[in-house]
C-alpha positions as CSV (number, residue, x, y, z in Angstrom):
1,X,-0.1,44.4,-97.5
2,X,0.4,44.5,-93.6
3,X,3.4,44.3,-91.8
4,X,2.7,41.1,-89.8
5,X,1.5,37.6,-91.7
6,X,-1.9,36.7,-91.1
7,X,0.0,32.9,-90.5
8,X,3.3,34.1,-88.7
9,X,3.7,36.0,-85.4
10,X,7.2,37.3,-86.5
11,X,7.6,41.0,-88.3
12,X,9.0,40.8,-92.0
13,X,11.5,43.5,-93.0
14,X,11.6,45.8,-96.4
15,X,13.7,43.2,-97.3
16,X,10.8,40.2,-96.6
17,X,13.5,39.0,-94.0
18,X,12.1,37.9,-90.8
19,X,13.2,40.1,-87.8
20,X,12.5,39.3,-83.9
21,X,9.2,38.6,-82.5
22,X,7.7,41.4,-81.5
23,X,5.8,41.6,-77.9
24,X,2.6,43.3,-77.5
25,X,3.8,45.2,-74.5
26,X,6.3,45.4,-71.9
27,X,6.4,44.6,-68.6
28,X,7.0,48.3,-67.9
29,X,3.8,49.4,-69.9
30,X,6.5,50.6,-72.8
31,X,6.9,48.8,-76.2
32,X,9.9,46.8,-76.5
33,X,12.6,47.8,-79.4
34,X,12.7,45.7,-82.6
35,X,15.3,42.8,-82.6
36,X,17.7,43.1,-85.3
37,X,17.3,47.3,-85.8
38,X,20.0,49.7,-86.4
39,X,21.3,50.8,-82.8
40,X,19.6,48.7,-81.1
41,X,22.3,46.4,-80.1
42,X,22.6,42.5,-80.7
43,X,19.8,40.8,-82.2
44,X,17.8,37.8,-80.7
45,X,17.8,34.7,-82.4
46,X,17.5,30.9,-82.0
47,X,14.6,29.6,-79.0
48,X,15.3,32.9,-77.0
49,X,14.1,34.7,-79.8
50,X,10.2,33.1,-79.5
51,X,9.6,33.5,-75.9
52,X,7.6,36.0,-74.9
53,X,7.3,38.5,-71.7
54,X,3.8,36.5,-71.1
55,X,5.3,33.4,-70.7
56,X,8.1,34.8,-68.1
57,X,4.5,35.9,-66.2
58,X,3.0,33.2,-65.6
59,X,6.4,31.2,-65.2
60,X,6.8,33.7,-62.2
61,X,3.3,33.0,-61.0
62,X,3.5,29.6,-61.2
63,X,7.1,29.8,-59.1
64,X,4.9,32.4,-56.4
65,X,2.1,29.6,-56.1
66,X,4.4,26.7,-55.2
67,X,5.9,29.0,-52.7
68,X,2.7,30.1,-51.0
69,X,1.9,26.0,-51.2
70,X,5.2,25.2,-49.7
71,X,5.1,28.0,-46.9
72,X,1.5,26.8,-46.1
73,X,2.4,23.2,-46.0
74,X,5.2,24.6,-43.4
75,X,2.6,26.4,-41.4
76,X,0.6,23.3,-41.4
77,X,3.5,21.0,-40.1
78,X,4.6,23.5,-37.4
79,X,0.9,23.4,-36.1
80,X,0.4,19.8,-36.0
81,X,3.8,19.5,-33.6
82,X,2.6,22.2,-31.7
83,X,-0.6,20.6,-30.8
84,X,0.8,16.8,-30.3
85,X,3.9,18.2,-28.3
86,X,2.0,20.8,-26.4
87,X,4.7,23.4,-26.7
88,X,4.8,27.2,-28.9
89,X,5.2,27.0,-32.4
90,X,7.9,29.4,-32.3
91,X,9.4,27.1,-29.3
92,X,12.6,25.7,-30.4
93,X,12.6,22.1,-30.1
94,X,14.5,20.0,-27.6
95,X,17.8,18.9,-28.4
96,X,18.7,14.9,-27.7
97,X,22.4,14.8,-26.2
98,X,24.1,12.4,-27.9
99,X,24.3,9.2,-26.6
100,X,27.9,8.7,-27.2
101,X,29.5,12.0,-26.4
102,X,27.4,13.9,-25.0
103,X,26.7,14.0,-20.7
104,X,24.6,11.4,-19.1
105,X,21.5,12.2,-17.5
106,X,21.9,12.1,-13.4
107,X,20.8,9.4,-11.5
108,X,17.8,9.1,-9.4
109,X,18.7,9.6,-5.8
110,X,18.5,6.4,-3.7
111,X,16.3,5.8,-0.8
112,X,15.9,3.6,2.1
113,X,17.8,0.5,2.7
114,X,19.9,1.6,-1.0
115,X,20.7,5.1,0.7
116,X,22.8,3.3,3.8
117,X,26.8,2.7,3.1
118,X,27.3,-1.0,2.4
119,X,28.3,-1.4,6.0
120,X,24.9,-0.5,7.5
121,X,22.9,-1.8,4.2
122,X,24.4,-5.9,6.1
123,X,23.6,-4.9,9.1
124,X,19.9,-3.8,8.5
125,X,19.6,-7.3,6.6
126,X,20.9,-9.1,9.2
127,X,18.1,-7.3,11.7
128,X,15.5,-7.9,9.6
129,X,16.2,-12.0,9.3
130,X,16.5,-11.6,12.8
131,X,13.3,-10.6,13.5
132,X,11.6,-12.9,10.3
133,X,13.2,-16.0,12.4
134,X,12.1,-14.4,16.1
135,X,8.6,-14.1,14.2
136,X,8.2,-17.5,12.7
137,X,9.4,-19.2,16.0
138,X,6.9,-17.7,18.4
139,X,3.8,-17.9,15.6
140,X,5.3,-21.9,15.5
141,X,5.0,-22.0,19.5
142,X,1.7,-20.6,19.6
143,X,0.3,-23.1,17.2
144,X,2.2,-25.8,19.2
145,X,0.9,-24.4,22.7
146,X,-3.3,-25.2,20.4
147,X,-2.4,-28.2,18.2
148,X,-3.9,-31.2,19.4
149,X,-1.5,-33.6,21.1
150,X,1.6,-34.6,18.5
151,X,5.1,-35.8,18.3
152,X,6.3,-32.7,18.6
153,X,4.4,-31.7,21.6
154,X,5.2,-34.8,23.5
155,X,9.3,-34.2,22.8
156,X,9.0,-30.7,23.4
157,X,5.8,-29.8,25.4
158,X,8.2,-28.3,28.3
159,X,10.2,-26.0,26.1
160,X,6.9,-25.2,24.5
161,X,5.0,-24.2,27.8
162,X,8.2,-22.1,29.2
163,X,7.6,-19.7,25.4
164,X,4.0,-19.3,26.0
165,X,3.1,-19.4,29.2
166,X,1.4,-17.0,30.9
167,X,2.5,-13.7,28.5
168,X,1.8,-15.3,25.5
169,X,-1.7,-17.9,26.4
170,X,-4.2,-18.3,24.4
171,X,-7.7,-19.4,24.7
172,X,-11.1,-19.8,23.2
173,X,-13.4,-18.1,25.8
174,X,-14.6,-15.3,22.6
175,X,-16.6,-18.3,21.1
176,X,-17.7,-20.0,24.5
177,X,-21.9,-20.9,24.4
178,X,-22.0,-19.5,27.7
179,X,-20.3,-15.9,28.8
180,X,-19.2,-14.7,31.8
181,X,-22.0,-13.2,33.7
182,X,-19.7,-11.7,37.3
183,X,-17.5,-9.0,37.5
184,X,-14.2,-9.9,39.0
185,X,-12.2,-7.7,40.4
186,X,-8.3,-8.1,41.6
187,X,-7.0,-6.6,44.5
188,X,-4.3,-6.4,46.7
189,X,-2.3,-5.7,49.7
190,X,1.5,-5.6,51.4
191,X,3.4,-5.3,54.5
192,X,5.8,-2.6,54.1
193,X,9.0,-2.6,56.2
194,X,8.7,1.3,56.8
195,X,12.4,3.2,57.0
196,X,11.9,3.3,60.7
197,X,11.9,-0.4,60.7
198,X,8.7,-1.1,62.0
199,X,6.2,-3.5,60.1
200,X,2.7,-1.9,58.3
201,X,0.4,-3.5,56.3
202,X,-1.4,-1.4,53.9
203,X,-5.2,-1.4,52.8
204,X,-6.6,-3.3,49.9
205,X,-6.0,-1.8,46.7
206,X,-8.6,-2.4,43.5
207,X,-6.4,-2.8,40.6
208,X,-9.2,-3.7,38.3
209,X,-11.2,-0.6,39.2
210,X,-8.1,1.6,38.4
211,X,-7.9,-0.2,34.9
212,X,-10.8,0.3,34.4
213,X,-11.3,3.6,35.3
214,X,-7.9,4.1,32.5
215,X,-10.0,2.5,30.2
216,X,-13.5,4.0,30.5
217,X,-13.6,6.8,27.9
218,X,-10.1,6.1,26.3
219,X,-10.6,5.2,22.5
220,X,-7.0,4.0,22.5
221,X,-6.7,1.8,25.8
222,X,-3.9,-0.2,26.0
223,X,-3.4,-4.1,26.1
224,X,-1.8,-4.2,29.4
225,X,-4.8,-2.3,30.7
226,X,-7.6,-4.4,29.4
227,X,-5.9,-7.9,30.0
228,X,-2.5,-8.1,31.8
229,X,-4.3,-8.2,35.3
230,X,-7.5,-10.0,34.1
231,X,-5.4,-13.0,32.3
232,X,-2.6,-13.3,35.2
233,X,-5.8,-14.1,37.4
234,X,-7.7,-16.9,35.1
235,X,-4.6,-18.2,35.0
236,X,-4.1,-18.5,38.6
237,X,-7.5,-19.3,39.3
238,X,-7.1,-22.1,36.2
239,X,-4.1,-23.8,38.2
240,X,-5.1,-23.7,41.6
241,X,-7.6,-25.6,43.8
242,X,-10.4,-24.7,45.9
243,X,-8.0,-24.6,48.7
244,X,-5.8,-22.0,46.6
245,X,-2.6,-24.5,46.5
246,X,-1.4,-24.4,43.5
247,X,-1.3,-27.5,41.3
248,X,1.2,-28.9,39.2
249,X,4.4,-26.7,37.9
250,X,1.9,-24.5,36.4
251,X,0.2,-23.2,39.3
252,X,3.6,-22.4,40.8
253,X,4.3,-20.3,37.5
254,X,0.9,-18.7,38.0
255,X,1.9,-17.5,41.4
256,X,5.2,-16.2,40.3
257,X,3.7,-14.2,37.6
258,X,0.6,-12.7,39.4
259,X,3.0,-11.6,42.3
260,X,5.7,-10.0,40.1
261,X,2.4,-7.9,38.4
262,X,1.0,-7.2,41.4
263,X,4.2,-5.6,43.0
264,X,5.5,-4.0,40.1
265,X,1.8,-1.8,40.2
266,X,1.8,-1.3,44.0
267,X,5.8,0.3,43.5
268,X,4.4,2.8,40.4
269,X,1.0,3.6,41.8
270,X,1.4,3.6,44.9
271,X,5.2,4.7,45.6
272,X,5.5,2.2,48.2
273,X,9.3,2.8,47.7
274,X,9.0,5.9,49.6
275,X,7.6,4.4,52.5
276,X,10.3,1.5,52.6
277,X,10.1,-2.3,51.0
278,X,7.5,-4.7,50.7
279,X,8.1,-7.6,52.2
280,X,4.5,-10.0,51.6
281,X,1.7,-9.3,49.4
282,X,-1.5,-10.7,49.4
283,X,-4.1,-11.2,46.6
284,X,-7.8,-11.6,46.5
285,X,-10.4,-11.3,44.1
286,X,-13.9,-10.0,44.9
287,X,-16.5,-11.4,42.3
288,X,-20.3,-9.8,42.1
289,X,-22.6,-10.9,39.8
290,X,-23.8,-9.3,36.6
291,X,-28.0,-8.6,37.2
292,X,-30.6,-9.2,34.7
293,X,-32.5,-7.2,32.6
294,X,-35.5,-5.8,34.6
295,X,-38.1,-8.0,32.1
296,X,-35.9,-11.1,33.2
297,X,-37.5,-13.7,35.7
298,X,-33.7,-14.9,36.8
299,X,-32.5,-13.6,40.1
300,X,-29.2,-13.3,41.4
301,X,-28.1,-12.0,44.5
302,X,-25.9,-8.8,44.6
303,X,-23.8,-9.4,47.2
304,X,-20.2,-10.2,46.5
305,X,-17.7,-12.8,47.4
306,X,-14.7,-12.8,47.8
307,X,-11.7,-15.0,47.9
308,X,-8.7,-14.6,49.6
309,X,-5.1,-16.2,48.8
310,X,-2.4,-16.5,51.6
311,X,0.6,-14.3,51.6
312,X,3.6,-14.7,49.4
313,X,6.8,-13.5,49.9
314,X,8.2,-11.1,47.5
315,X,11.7,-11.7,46.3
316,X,14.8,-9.6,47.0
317,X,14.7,-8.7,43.6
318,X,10.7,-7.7,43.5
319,X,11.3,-6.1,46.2
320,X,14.4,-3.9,45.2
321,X,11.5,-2.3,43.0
322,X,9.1,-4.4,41.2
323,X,9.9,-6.7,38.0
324,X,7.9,-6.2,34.8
């Protein structure tokens, strides 16, 4: 009869005890020694006695499997960060400071009015409500100076006229049926007590030609250059009869103004100041009108006319050197 039991994996003894279970091989290719032999040191028993080399095998492959799983599943997580945070794999992430303990991130730097010490910070509010007021009285004059005739107006139409009048008037020529069809043009002249002390009067001097030769070609021109001279004479002409007295307190204002401008420009263009002080000045305009189109059965005539305003004395103070 054979060694082994056809129903029992164990190897009997001469002795028909049961000894250890016998592998088919080793892990080293070499047969292991029987359990419970002479010199073959302590004999297996109990559980440990029926496992088997195979079953340490694929306990070891199973153990390799999770690992590759777990080292994939690694590999997989490290990706995904990478590609949301946009940063190396092998990048070490960043590390929060702690909120408590740890340093405070720096504060933006301040600009603007928040830069300034506290000092200038009140004083660059106080300029600016200066200027909101400033701003919100003259746009409340101007509406005054065009309102239709009020309670306000009637109390205060003096106060009114003194803010707006002449540097600030407005008007509604732009949307007149009719335009101006004649070229007016301002000019002027002085008597100049030379330094010698004798008495010259000067030629006429076109101011409008000169603004208008500043203006021609100038993509820029400035407002003093297109209407300063222009408005200071509708306003005269507005105030004055056809006798050229002025009317009303108005008219007088007119005057003052147009003489102040006209000065001031015959001082800085002409350096009358050199050749000694101006003692009159006198204004005229010179008005030609504006022909027709050649297909055009209107006819004008092209000669000009002029009109000529007495003499006014200039003020010690206009004459000391012209007031803007």
């Amino acid at each position: 009869m054979d060694a082994y039991d056809e129903d029992s994996h164990n190897r009997r003894g001469p002795d028909g005890s049961k000894g250890a279970r016998l592998p088919e091989s080793g892990t080293d290719g070499h047969e292991s020694p029987v359990a419970g032999g002479e010199g073959n040191g302590p004999s297996v028993t109990g559980a440990a006695a029926d496992e088997s080399p195979a079953d340490d095998t694929e306990r070891n492959e199973s153990s390799a499997v999770r690992t590759e799983r777990n080292e994939s599943s690694a590999v997989r997580t490290d990706a995904h960060e990478s590609s949301v945070g946009g940063t190396d794999a092998n990048e070490q992430p960043p590390v929060d400071t702690d909120p408590v303990g740890g340093a405070e991130p720096a504060a933006p730097p301040r600009t603007g009015v928040a830069a300034l010490s506290p000092r200038y910070q009140v004083g660059a509010a106080v300029a600016l409500a200066a200027v909101a007021v400033a701003a919100c009285v003259h746009l409340g004059m101007v509406f005054l100076s065009l309102a239709p005739a009020n309670t306000v107006t009637k109390q205060h139409g003096k106060a009114i006229e003194e803010w707006v009048y002449p540097e600030f008037e407005q008007n509604w020529k732009l949307f007149a049926p009719n335009p101006l069809q004649q070229n007016i043009a301002v000019q002027v002249r002085a008597e100049v007590r030379t330094k010698d002390g004798d008495l010259r009067t000067t030629g006429w001097r076109d101011l409008s030609a000169r603004d208008g030769s500043a203006i021609d070609g100038n993509l820029l021109p400035s407002h003093t250059q297109q209407n300063e001279l222009r408005r200071a004479w509708d306003f005269l002409a507005a105030t004055h009869g056809t006798d050229n007295r002025p009317v009303g307190l108005r008219g007088a204002l007119s005057e003052t103004y147009m003489r102040r401008i006209v000065t001031m420009r015959l001082y800085r263009e002409d350096a009358i100041g050199r050749q000694g002080l101006v003692q009159r000045v006198q204004v005229r305009s010179r008005t030609t009108n504006v022909q027709p189109p050649v297909w055009s059965r209107e006819r004008f005539s092209s000669k000009p006319v002029y009109r000529v305003l007495p003499w006014w004395t200039v003020t010690a103070d206009e004459a000391a050197g012209g007031v803007a």
